[in-house]
N, C-alpha and C positions, 0 to 999 in steps of 0.2 A: 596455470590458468584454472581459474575456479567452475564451476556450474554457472550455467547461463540456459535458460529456456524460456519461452513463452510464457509457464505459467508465473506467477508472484512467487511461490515457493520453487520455484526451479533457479533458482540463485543463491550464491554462500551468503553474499550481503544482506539477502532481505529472511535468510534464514539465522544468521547474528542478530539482525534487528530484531527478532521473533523471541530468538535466546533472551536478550535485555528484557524485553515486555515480560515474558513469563516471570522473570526473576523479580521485576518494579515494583517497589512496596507502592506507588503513585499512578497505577496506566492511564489515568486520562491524563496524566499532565506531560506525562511520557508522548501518549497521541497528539496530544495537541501540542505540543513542545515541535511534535515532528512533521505538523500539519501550517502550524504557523513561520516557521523558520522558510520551510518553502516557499511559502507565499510571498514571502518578504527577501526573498533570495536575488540578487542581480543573475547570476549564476547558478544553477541547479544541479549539484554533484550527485555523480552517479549513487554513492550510496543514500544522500540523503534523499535522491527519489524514488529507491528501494524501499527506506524507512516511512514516505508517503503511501508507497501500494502498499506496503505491509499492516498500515494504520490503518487506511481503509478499508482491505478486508477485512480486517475485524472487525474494522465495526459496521458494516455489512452482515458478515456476519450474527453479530449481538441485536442489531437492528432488523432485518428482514429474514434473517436464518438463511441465509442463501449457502449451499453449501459448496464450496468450490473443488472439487477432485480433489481433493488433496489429505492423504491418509497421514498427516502429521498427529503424532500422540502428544507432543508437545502443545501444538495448537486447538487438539481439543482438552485438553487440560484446562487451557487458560478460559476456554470460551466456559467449559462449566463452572468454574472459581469464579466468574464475572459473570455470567450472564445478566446478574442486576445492574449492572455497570449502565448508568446512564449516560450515552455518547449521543443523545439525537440533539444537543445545542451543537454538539460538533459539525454535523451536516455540510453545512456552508463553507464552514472552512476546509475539511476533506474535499469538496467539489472541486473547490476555487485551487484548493493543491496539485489533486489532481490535474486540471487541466493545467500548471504550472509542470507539472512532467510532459504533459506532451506539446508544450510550446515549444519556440526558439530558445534557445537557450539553456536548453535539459541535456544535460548531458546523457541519459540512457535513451530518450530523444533520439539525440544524432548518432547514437550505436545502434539500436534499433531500423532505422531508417537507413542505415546500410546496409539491413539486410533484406532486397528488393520483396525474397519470396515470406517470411515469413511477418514482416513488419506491419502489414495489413491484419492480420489475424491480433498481432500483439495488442497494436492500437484498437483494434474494435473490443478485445476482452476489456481493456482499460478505460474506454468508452462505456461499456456497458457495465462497469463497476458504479462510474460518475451519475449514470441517469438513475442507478439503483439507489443511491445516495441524494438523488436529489427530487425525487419524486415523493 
């Protein structure tokens, strides 16, 4: 069993997804690759809505500078290599992905929401990623 927490970097999946990004000679087509797939998903596989939180913190990050707990030296690596990285036509589509994670049909969704005590917390971080993105 891998890591699993609350925060976006407290998982191996969305900490893999992270690995790809650092490495992507392309990251906006990579985020949006992993932004739009979602959206257009019948089905929302657990990791590919890792690879949605993981998109949009970054570019939250690159966007608002919001800095999320998280002492990853891989993730700020990236963020200073890119900080020019133009992601704000992304916006709309991170929103609309995001809220495709915590619809019906998400799978981290319906693992999340089995867990009664902390699933409240998760959703409202996740929520409060979306409005920071779409404000």
């Amino acid at each position: 069993m891998g890591a699993w927490g609350i925060g976006v970097f407290d998982d191996d999946s969305a900490l893999d997804f992270l690995g790809e990004l650092a490495e992507a000679k392309d990251p906006l087509s990579l985020i949006n690759q992993s932004l739009v797939s979602a959206v257009a998903s019948e089905y929302l596989e657990y990791d590919s809505a890792q690879c949605v939180l993981v998109s949009a913190t970054a570019m939250d990050a690159l966007l608002n500078g919001t800095q999320h707990g998280v002492d990853l030296e891989e993730l700020e690596a990236w963020l200073q290599r890119n900080r020019n990285l133009n992601v704000s036509s992304l916006r709309a589509t991170a929103v609309a992905a995001i809220r495709r994670v915590l619809s019906e049909g998400s799978e981290l969704r319906e693992l999340w929401s089995e867990n009664a005590k902390d699933y409240p917390t998760w959703r409202g971080g996740v929520e409060a990623l979306a409005a920071r993105l779409d404000s």
